[in-house]
C-alpha positions as CSV (number, residue, x, y, z in Angstrom):
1,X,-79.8,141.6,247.5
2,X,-79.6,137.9,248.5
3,X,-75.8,138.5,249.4
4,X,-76.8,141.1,251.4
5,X,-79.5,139.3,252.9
6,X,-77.3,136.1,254.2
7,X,-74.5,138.6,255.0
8,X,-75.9,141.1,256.9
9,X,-73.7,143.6,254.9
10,X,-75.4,146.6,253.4
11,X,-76.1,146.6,250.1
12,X,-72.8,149.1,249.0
13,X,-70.5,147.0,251.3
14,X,-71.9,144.4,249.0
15,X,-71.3,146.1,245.6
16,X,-67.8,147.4,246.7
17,X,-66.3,143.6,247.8
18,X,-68.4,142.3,244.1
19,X,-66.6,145.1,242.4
20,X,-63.5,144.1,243.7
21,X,-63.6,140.2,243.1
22,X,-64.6,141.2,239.9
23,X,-61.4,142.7,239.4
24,X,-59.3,140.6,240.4
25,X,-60.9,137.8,238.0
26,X,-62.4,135.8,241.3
27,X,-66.0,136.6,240.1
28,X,-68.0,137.4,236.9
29,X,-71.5,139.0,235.6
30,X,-73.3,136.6,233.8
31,X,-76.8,138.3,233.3
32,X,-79.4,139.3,234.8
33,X,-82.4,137.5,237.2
34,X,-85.8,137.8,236.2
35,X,-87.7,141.0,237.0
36,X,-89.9,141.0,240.1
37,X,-90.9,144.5,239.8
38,X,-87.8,146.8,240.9
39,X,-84.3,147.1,239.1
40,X,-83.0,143.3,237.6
41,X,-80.4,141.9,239.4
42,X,-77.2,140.8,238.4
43,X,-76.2,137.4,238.2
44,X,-72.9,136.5,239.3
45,X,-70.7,132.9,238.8
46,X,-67.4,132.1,240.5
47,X,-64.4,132.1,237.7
48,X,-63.2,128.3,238.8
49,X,-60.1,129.1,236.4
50,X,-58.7,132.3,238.1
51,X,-57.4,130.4,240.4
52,X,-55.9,126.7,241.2
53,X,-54.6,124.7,244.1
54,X,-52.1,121.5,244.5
55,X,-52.7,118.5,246.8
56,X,-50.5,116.1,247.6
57,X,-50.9,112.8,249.3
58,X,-47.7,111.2,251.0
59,X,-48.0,107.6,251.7
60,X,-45.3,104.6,252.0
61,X,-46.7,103.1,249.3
62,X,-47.5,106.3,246.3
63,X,-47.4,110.2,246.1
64,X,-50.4,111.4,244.4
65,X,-50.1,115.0,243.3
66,X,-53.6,117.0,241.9
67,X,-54.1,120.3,240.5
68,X,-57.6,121.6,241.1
69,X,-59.6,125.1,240.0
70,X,-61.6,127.0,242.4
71,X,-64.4,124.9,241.7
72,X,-62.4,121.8,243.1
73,X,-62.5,120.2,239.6
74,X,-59.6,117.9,238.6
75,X,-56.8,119.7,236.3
76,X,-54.2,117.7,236.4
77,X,-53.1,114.4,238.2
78,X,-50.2,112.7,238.5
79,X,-49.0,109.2,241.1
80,X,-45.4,108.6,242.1
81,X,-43.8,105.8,243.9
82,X,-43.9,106.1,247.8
83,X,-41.5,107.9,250.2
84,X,-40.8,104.4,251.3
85,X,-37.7,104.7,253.5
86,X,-36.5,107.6,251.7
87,X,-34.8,110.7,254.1
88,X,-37.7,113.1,254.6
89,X,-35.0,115.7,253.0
90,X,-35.1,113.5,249.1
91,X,-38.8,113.5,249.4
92,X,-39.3,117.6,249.4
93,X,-36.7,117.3,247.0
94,X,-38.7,115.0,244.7
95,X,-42.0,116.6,245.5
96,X,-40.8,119.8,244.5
97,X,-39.5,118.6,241.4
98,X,-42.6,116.6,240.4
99,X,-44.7,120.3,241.2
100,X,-42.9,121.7,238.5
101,X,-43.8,118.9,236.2
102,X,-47.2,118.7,237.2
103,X,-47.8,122.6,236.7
104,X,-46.0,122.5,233.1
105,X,-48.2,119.6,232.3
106,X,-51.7,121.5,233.1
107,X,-50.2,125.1,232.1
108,X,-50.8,126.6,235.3
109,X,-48.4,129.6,236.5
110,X,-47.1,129.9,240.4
111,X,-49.2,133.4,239.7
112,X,-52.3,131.3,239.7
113,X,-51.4,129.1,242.4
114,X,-53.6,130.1,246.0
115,X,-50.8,127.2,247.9
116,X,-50.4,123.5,248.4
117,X,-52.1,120.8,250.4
118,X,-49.6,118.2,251.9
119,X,-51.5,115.1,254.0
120,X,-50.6,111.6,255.1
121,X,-51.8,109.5,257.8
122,X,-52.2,110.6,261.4
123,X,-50.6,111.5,263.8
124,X,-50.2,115.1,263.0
125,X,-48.8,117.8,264.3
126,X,-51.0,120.8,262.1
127,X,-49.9,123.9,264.1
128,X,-46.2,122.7,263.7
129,X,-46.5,121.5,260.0
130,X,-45.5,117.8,260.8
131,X,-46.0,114.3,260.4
132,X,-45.3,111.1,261.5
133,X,-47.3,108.5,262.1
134,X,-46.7,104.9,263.3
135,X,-45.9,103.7,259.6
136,X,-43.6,106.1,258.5
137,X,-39.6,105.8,259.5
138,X,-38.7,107.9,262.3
139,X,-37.0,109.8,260.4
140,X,-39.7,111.5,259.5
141,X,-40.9,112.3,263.6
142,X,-40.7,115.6,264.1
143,X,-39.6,117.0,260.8
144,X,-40.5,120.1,259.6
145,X,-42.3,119.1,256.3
146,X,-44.6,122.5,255.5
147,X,-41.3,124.9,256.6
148,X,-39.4,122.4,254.4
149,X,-41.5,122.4,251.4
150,X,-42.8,126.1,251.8
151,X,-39.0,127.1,251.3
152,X,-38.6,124.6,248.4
153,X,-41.4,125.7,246.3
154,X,-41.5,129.3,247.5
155,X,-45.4,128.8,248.2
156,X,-47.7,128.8,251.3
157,X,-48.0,125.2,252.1
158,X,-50.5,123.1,254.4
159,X,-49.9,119.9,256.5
160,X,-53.0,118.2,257.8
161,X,-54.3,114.2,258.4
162,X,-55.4,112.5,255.0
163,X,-58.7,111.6,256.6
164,X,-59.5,115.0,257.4
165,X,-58.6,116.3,254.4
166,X,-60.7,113.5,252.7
167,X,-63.8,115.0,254.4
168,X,-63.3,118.4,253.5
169,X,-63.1,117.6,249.6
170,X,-65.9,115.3,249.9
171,X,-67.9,117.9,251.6
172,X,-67.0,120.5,248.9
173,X,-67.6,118.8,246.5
174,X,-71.5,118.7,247.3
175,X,-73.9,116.2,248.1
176,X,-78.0,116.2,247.0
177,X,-78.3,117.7,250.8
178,X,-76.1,119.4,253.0
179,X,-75.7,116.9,256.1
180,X,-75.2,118.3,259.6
181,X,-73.0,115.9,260.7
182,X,-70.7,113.8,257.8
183,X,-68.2,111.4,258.4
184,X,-65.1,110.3,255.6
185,X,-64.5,106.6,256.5
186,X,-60.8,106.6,255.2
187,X,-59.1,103.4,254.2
188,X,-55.7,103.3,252.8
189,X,-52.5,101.4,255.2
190,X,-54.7,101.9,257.6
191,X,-58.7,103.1,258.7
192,X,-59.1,106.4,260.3
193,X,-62.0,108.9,259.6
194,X,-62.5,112.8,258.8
195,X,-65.1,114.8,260.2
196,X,-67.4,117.6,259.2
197,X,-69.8,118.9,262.1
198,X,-72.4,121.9,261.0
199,X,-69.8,122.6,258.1
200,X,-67.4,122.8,260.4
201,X,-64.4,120.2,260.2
202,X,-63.6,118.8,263.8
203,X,-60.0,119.0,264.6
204,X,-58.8,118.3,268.1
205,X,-56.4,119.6,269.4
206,X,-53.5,118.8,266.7
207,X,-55.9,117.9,264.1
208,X,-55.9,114.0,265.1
209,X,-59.6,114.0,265.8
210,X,-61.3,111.1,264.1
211,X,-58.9,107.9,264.9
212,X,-61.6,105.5,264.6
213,X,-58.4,102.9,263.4
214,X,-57.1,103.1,266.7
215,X,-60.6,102.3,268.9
216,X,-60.3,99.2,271.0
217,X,-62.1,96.3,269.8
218,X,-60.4,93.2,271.9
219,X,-59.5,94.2,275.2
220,X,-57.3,90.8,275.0
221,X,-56.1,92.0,271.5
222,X,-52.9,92.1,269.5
223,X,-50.6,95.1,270.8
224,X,-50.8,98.2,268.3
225,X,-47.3,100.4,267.1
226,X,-49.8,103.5,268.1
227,X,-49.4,102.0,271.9
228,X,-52.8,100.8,272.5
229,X,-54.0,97.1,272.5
230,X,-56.5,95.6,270.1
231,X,-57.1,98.2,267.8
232,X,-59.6,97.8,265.0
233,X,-56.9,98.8,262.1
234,X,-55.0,95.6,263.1
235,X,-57.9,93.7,262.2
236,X,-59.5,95.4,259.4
237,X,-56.8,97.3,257.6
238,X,-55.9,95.6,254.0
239,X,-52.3,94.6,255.1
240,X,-54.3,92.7,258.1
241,X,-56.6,90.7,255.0
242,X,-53.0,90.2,253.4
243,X,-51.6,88.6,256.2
244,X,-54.6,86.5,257.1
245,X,-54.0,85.1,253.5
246,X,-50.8,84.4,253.7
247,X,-50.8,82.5,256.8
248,X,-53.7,80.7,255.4
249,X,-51.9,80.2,252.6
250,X,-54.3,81.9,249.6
251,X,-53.2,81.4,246.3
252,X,-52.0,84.8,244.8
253,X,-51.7,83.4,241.5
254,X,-47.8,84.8,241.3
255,X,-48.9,88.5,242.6
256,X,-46.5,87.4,245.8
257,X,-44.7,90.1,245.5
258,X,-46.7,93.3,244.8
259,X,-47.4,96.1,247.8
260,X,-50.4,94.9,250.4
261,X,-52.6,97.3,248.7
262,X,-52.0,95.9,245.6
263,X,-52.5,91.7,246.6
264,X,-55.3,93.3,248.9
265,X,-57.2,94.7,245.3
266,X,-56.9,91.1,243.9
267,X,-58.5,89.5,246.7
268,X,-61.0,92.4,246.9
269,X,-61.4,91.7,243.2
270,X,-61.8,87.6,243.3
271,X,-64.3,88.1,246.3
272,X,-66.6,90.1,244.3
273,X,-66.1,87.3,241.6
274,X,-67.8,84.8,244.0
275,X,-64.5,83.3,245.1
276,X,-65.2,81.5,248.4
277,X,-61.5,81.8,249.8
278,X,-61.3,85.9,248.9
279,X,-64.9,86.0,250.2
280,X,-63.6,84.5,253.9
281,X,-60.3,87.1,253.8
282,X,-62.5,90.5,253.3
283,X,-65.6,89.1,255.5
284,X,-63.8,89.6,258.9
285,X,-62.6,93.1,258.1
286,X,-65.8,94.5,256.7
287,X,-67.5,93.9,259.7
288,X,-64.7,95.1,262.4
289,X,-65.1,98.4,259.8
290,X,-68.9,98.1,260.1
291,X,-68.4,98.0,264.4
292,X,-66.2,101.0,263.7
293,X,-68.5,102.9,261.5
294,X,-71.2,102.2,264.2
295,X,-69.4,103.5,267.0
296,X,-68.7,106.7,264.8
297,X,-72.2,107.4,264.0
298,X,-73.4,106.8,267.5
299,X,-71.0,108.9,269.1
300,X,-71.3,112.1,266.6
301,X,-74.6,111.2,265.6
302,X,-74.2,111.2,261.9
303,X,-76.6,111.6,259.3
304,X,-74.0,110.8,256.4
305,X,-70.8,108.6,256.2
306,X,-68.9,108.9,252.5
307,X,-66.4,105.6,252.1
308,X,-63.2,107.4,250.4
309,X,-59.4,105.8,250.3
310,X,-57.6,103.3,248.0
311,X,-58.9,100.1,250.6
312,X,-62.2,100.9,249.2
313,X,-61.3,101.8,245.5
314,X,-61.8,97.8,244.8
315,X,-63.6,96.5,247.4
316,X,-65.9,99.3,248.4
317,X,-68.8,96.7,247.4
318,X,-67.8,93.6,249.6
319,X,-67.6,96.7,252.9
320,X,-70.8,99.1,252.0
321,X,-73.7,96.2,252.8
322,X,-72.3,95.0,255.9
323,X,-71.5,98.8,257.2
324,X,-75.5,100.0,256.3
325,X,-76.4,96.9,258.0
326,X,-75.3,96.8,261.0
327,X,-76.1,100.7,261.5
328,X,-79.9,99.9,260.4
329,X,-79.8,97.9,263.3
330,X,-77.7,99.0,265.8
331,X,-77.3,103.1,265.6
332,X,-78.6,104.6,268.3
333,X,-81.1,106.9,266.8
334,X,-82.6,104.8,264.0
335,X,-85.5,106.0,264.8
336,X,-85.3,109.4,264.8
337,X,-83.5,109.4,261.5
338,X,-81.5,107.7,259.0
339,X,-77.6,107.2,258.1
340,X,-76.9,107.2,254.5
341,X,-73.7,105.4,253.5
342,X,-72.1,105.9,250.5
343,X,-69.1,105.8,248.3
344,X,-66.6,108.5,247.0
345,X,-66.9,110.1,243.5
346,X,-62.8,109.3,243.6
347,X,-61.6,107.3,246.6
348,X,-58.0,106.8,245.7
349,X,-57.6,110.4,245.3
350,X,-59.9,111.5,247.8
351,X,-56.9,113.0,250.3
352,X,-54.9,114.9,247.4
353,X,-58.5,116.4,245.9
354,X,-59.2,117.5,249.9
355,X,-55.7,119.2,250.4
356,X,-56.2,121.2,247.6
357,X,-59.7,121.7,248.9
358,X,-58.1,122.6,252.6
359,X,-55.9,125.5,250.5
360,X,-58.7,126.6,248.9
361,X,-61.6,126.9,251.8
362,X,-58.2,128.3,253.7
363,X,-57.2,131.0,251.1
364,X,-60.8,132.2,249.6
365,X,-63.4,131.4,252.5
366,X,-61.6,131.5,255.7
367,X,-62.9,131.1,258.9
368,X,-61.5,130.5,262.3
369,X,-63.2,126.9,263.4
370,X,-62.0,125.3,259.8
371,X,-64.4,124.7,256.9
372,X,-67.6,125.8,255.5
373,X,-69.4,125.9,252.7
C-alpha cells in the first residue's frame, strides 16, 4: 500500500513489478506489518547481495579499487600505485587486470556485477567518457577511458569527476536527515566539491559543476595550469602546505622524499600534536578552504557540507573549526537556518565508494536529472 501510495501506481502495477524483483533476487519477503484492521501487509527488504558494483579512483598519486553490495556496503578494497606518467593505454591494462583480482578476492562473478565507476579529478568530459585534468599528462586529454575500459573488461563502465562522485556515496549512504541542499568538500591534489540539490546531483554541462578549487581568491594571484589567476587550490591544496614548508625550510625528519600527500599527513599529523611550525603550514590553507566553503554555501545555500578526500583523512581536525567558523559568521542566511559541517564515514575512499554508488543509482534507480534517493 505505502508503495503504491508514494508511486501513484495501482496497487497490481505494484504486486506485478514486487513479484518480479522478487524473482530476480533484487527484493525479498520478510514478514508481515502489524495488523490495522484489513489484510497484513508484507514486509519487504532489498537483497544488498544480489547484486555488486566496482569503483575506481584514478589519481597521480594511487588507484583505489572497491567492490560494494546494493546496499553500498564495502566488499572488498584494494590501493595501487598511481597512473603517474604511465600511457593511458598500460593503465586500462593494469586496471583491468587488478578487476580480476579484486573480484577473485571478494568471490564476486561478472554475473553479479551491475558495471564499474571510473573518477578522477575534473575536468571531465562525462558524455564522452573522458578525463583530463590539469594534473594528469596530456596524454591522457582526450582519451577514450570508459570506451577503453568498457571493451577491456567487457562491462558497462562510467566516467564522472571524483568530487561528484564523492557526494553521491555520501548522500547514499544516509545522513540522520535528508538535506535539501549537500555539498562534498573534496580534498585530494587538489580541492573541488560535489553537489547534491533536492536529491538531485548538479552536473553542468559536462559534469564539472562544483570547481570551488578554481574560484578566484587574489585578483593579483599566482597564475593557475587551469588558466585562471589566483585560484584557491594554489593556496590551500596539500602540495601548496608542502611547498610552503619547504621553502621555509620545515624539518621533515628524513620523510623528504615521500609523495606531497604523504609529507602533507605528517605535518597534518605534528600540527595536531601541538607543533608550532606544522600549526603555521596548515593554518593558511584551512582558512582559504573555510573562504571557499563560505562561498559554496552562500551561493547554493546549503544546509549540509560533508569533508571527504585523502587531504582530510589526517588533518580533517586542524580544517573542520575554522570552516564552521567562519560560516557561523559569515553565511548569508544564518539566520534563517544552520550549516552543519561534518566529516566523511571514509574520506580516502570517498570517490571509489561514490562511483560504485554512481553505477548503482544509474543501473537500479535511474532517473533523467542524476541521483535520488
Amino acid at each position: 500500500m505505502e508503495i503504491a501510495q508514494a508511486t501513484g501506481l495501482t496497487r497490481a502495477a505494484v504486486s506485478n513489478i514486487v513479484r518480479a524483483l522478487i524473482d530476480d533476487g533484487l527484493v525479498r519477503e520478510v514478514g508481515f506489518a502489524q495488523s490495522t484492521g484489513g489484510k497484513r501487509r508484507t514486509m519487504l527488504q532489498i537483497s544488498p547481495e544480489a547484486r555488486c558494483a566496482v569503483g575506481v579512483h584514478v589519481s597521480m598519486t594511487g588507484v583505489t579499487y572497491v567492490v560494494t553490495n546494493m546496499a553500498g556496503g564495502m566488499l572488498g578494497r584494494k590501493r595501487t600505485r598511481g597512473i603517474g606518467y604511465e600511457h593511458p593505454t598500460t593503465v586500462v591494462a593494469e586496471i583491468a587486470n587488478e578487476f580480476d583480482l579484486l573480484l577473485a578476492q571478494v568471490g564476486a562473478t561478472r554475473e553479479s556485477l551491475v558495471g564499474v565507476g571510473i573518477v578522477a579529478a575534473g575536468p571531465i568530459d562525462h558524455h564522452a567518457g573522458t578525463v583530463g585534468g590539469p594534473a594528469m599528462p596530456k596524454s591522457w586529454r582526450g582519451f577514450p577511458l570508459r570506451d577503453r575500459l568498457s571493451e577491456a573488461l567487457g562491462l558497462r563502465v562510467l566516467v564522472d569527476k571524483d568530487a561528484t562522485a564523492a557526494a553521491v556515496g555520501e548522500f547514499w549512504a544516509g545522513h540522520d536527515y535528508s538535506p535539501l541542499a549537500f555539498a562534498c568538500l573534496y580534498m585530494d591534489e587538489g580541492v573541488g566539491s560535489g553537489i547534491v540539490i533536492n536529491g538531485v546531483a548538479l552536473r553542468g554541462s559536462a559534469s564539472n559543476a562544483g570547481e570551488i578549487g578554481h574560484v578566484c581568491i587574489d585578483t593579483h594571484g599566482k597564475r593557475c595550469e587551469c588558466g585562471n589567476t589566483g585560484c584557491l587550490e594554489l593556496y590551500a591544496a596539500p602540495s601548496a602546505v608542502v611547498a610552503e614548508a619547504r621553502r621555509s625550510g620545515f624539518d621533515f625528519a628524513g620523510a623528504e622524499a615521500g609523495s606531497d600527500m604523504r609529507l602533507f599527513d605528517e605535518i597534518a599529523r605534528r600540527a595536531i600534536r601541538q607543533d608550532p611550525a606544522a600549526a603555521a603550514l596548515i593554518a593558511p590553507s584551512a582558512a582559504a578552504i573555510a573562504e571557499g566553503a563560505v562561498t559554496l554555501a552562500n551561493v547554493v545555500d546549503l544546509d549540509l557540507i560533508v569533508l571527504a578526500g585523502p587531504g582530510f583523512a589526517v588533518a580533517g581536525a586542524l580544517y573542520i573549526d575554522a570552516i564552521r567558523a567562519a560560516i557561523s559568521r559569515r553565511f548569508f542566511a544564518r539566520r534563517v537556518h544552520d550549516v552543519e559541517v561534518r566529516y566523511s564515514r571514509s574520506p580516502r575512499d570517498a570517490a571509489a565508494l561514490g562511483a560504485s554508488a554512481l553505477v548503482l543509482q544509474e543501473t537500479l534507480a535511474p532517473r533523467a536529472a542524476g541521483v535520488h534517493r
